[in-house]
C-alpha positions in Angstrom: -7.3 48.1 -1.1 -9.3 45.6 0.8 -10.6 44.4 -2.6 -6.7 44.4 -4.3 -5.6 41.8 -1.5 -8.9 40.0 -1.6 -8.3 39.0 -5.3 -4.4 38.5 -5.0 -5.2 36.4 -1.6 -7.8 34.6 -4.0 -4.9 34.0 -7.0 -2.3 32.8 -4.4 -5.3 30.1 -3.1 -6.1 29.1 -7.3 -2.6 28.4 -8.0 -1.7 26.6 -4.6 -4.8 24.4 -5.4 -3.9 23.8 -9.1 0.1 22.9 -8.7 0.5 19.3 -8.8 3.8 17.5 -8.9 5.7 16.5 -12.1 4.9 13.5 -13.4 7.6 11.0 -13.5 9.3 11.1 -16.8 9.8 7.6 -18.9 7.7 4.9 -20.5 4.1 4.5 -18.9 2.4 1.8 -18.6 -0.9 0.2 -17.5 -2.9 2.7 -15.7 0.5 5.2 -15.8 1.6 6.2 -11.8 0.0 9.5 -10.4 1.8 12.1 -8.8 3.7 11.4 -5.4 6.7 10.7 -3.5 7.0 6.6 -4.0 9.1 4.5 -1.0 12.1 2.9 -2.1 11.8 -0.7 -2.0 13.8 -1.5 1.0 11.1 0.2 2.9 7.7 -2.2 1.4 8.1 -4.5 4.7 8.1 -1.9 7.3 5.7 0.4 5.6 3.6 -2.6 5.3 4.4 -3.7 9.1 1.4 -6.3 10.2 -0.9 -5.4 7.7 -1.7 -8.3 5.4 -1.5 -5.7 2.2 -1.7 -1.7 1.2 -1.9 0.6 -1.4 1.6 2.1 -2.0 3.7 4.0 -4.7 7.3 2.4 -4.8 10.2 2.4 -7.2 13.1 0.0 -7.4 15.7 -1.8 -9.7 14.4 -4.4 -12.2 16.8 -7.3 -11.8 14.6 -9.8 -13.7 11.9 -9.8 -16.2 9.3 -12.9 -17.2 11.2 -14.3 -20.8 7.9 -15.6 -22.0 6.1 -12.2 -22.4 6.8 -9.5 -19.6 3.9 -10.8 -17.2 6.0 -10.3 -14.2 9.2 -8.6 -12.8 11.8 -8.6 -10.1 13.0 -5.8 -8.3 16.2 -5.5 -6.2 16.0 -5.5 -2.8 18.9 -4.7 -0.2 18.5 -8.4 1.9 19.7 -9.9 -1.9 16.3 -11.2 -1.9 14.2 -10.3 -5.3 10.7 -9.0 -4.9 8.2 -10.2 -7.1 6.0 -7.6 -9.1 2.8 -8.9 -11.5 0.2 -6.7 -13.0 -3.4 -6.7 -11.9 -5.3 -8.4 -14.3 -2.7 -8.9 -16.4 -3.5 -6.0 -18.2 -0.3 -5.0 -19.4 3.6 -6.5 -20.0 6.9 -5.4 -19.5 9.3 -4.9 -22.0 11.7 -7.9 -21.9 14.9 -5.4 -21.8 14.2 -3.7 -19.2 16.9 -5.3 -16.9 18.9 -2.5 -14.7 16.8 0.5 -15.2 14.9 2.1 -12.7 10.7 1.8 -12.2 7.8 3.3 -10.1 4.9 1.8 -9.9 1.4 2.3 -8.2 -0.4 -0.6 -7.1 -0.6 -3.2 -3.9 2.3 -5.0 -1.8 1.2 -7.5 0.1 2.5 -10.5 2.4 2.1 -13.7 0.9 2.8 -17.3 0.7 3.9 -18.9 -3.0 3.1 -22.1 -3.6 6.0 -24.5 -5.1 4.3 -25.6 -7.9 3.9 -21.3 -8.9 7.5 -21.1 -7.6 8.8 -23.7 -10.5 6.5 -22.2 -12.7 8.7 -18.8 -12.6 11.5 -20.7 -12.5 10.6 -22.1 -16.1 9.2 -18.6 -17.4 12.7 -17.2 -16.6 14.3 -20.0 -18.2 16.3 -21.6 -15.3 17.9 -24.6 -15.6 16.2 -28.1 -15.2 19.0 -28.1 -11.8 17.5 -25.0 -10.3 13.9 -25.7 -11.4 14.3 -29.5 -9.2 16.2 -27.5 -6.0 12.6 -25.6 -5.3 11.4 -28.1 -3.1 8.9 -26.1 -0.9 6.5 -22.7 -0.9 8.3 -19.4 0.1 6.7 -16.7 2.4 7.4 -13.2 1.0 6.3 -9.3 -0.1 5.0 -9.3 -3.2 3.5 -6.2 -5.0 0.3 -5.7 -7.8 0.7 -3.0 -10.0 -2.0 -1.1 -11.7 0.7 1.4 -13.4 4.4 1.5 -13.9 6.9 3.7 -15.3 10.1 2.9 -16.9 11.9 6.1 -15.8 14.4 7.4 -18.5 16.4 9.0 -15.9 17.1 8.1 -12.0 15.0 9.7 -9.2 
């Protein structure tokens, strides 16, 4: 008996140690997103707190996406404020029409301070207007994030 609940003590332990989470369902790209529970965006800045950057698994709203080729994105914050998203290395690109669906990604947020010359520049990759390109008239402090991997979810978490 001692040898019965031995073994089925030893098969509960196996599969405990093999389950892993589903992984998220949608378009991968990059180095993909492993498992986890990601933090919405709203919650970067306070996750982050005083730490100049961290590792963290998010997911947000694209609002925006670089025109010229993909090499950056916006996602929706609740402040009305975008937050900017580029991909280490530039090893990868968005899709272009990816506008109102729903990403997680793995990577780096961190505080940061963007020049206005970089500012103007993606100003001019999103094709602004001469008008809103000549109102940037200074650097802006924000959260921006690095990903490694992203995931273009084909259904809402």
């Amino acid at each position: 008996m001692k040898k019965l609940i031995f073994a089925f003590g030893c098969c509960l332990f196996s599969l405990a140690a093999l389950a892993q989470e589903p992984a998220f369902k949608g378009t991968s790209l990059g180095a993909g997103v492993s498992p986890g529970k990601p933090i919405a965006v709203a919650a970067v800045g306070k996750q982050l707190g005083m730490q100049q950057e961290a590792p963290m698994k998010i997911t947000g709203e694209v609002i925006e996406v670089c025109k010229k080729k993909g090499c950056w994105m916006t996602l929706k914050t609740p402040e009305g404020e975008a937050m900017r998203v580029t991909f280490k290395d530039y090893a990868f690109f968005m899709p272009l029409d990816i506008e109102g669906k729903t990403v997680v990604l793995d990577g780096v947020a961190r505080q940061q301070t963007i020049s206005m010359e970089k500012l103007r520049h993606y100003a001019e990759d999103a094709k602004k207007s001469p008008e809103e390109i000549s109102r940037i008239t200074g650097p802006k402090a924000e959260i921006a994030y690095e990903a490694t991997g992203v995931v273009i979810l084909s259904d809402k978490l």
